[in-house]
N, C-alpha and C positions, 0 to 999 in steps of 0.2 A: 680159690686161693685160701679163703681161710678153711677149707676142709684140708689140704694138705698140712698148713700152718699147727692146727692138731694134733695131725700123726707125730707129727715131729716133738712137741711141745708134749714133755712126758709131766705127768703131776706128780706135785710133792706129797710122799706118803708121812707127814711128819705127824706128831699129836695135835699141833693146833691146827691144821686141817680138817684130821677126822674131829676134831671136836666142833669148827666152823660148821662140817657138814651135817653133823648131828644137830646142831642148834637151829641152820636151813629147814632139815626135817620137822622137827618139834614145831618152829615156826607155821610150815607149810600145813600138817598135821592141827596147830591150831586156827589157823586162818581158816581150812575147809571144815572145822566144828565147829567154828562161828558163823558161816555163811550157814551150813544145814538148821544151827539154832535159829537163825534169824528167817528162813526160807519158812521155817515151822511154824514159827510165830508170827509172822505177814502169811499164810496160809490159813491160822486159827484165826487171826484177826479178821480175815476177810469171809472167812466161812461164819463168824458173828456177824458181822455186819450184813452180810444175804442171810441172816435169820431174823434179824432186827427190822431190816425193813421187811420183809416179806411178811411179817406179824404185824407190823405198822401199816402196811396198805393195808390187806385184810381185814383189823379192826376198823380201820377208815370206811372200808366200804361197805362193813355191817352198821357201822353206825350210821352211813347214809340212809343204810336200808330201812332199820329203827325209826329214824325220825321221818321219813316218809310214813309209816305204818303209825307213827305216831300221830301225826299231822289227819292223815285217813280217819285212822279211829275219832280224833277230837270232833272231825267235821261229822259223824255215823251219834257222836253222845250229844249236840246239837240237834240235829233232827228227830234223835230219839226222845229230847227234854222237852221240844214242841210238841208229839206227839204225845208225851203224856199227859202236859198239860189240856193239849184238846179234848184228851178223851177223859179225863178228869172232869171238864168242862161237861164234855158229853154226859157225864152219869149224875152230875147234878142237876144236866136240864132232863135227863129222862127220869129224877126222883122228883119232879115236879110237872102238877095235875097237868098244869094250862099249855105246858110244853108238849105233852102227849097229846093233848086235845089237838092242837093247832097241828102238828105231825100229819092227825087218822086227816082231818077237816083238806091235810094240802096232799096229803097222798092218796088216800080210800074213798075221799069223796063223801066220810060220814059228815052228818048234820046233828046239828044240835035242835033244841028245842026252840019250834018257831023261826027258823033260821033256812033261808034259800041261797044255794050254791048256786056261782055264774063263774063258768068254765071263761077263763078268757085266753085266746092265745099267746104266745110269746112274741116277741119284735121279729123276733129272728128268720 
């Protein structure tokens, strides 16, 4: 019904019509440059935000890695500071006489002067 309702129903060709329908256009024409601005700029926006996180995890998970490799290393300069204090240790008992002596006397089985070695075994 209302498709014949149209046929019949002729429009008014007056000025303030075409000017109604020119101002519809302009309208219509701005409505659809404001959704494309906005579509652009909710598209930029989101294409920052998947770059902002995706640099944000990444650095996360290098800095996990960091402080593991840090944690490693601290435990490696620990063992390393016992070891040199041993062997610091070591090279002052081997700049001295009676520590060599007592060394050859428990490892080589040398003797000293007047002095008898007795092998005795271990518990074990």
């Amino acid at each position: 019904m209302d498709n014949e309702r149209s046929r019949k129903v002729t429009p008014l060709q007056s000025q303030y019509m075409q000017q109604q329908e020119r101002q519809d256009q302009i309208q219509k024409r701005r409505r659809r440059g404001l959704i494309r601005r906005l579509t652009l700029l909710g598209a930029i926006a989101a294409a920052a935000a998947v770059f902002i996180i995706f640099t944000f995890v990444s650095q996360s998970i290098e800095i996990g890695k960091k402080a593991e490799e840090k944690d490693k290393l601290a435990s490696q300069l620990t063992e390393l500071k016992k070891d040199q204090k041993m062997l610091q240790q070591e090279i002052k008992n081997l700049n001295d006489d009676e520590y060599i002596a007592k060394i050859a006397r428990r490892d080589y089985f040398l003797s000293g002067k007047d002095e008898i070695i007795f092998n005795v075994p271990d518990k074990k």
